[in-house]
N, C-alpha and C positions, 0 to 999 in steps of 0.2 A: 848177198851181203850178210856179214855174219855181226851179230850183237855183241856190245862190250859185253865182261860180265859183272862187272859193278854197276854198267847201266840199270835203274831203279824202272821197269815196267809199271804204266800205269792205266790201269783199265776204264774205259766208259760205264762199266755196268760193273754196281759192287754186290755184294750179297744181300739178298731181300728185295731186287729189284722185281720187278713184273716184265717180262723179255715177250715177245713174238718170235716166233723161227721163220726164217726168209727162206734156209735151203735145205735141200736134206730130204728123207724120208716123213720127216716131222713136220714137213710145213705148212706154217698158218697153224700151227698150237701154238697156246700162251701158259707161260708157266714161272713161279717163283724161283731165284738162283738161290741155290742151294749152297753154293761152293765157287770162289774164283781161283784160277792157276795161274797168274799173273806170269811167272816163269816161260812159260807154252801158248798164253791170251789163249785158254780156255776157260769155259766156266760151264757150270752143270748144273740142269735146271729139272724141275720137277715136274715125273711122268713122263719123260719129253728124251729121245735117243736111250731107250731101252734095250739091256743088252743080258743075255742069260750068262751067270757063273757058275761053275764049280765051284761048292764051298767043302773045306776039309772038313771033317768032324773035330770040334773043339771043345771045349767046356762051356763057352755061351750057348754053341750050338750042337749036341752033340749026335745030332741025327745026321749032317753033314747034307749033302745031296745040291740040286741046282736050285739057283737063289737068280731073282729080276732085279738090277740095280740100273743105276742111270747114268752113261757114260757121259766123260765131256766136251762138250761142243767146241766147235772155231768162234770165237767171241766176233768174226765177223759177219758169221753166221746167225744172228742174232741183234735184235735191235731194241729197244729200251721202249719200255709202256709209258706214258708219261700219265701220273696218276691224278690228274685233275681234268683232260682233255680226253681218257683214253685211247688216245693215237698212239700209233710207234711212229716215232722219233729222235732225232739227234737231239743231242747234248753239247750245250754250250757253258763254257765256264764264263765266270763271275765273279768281280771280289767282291768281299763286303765293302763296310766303312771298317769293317777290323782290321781287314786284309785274309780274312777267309773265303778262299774258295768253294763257289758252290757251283751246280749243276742248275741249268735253265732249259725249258724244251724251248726248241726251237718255233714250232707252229703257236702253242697259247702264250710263250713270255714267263709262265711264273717258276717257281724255284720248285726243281725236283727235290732236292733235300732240307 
């Protein structure tokens, strides 16, 4: 099934979140998101799916040579710390009384954000 491409992607986990890894080479690390790719629902978390580059010699870098960065993960490969309980858990949405949506863990009840 292929995606509209106005359709607007929306992710469970945004940047800064605290993630667990479920699958992979990585898992059972916990690590800060760094970056979401909502385009792909990947997102890329820290220390965590390490990968060696090639980097060219530039003027930041002019030594060039091979560099460790952090590639990005399957966003359902990964599931949400919730920062009061420290469990991983889902996320449930919420309105306020404003009509703001927020994020709730599912296992203690209180507001992720």
């Amino acid at each position: 099934m292929t995606k509209k491409t106005n359709e607007r992607n929306v992710l469970p986990i945004k940047k800064g979140d605290t993630v667990t890894v479920l699958a992979g080479k990585d898992k059972g690390k916990e690590g800060k998101v760094l970056r979401t790719v909502p385009e792909t629902e990947r997102v890329v978390v820290e220390k965590v799916n390490m990968m060696k580059k090639a980097m060219r010699p530039t003027q930041a870098n002019p030594q060039g040579g091979i560099s460790t960065i952090e590639a990005p993960l399957a966003v359902s490969n990964v599931m949400l710390v919730c920062p009061h309980c420290k469990k991983p858990t889902r996320a449930a949405r919420r309105r306020t009384d404003e009509g703001k949506k927020i994020r709730v863990c599912k296992k203690c009840g209180k507001d992720i954000d």
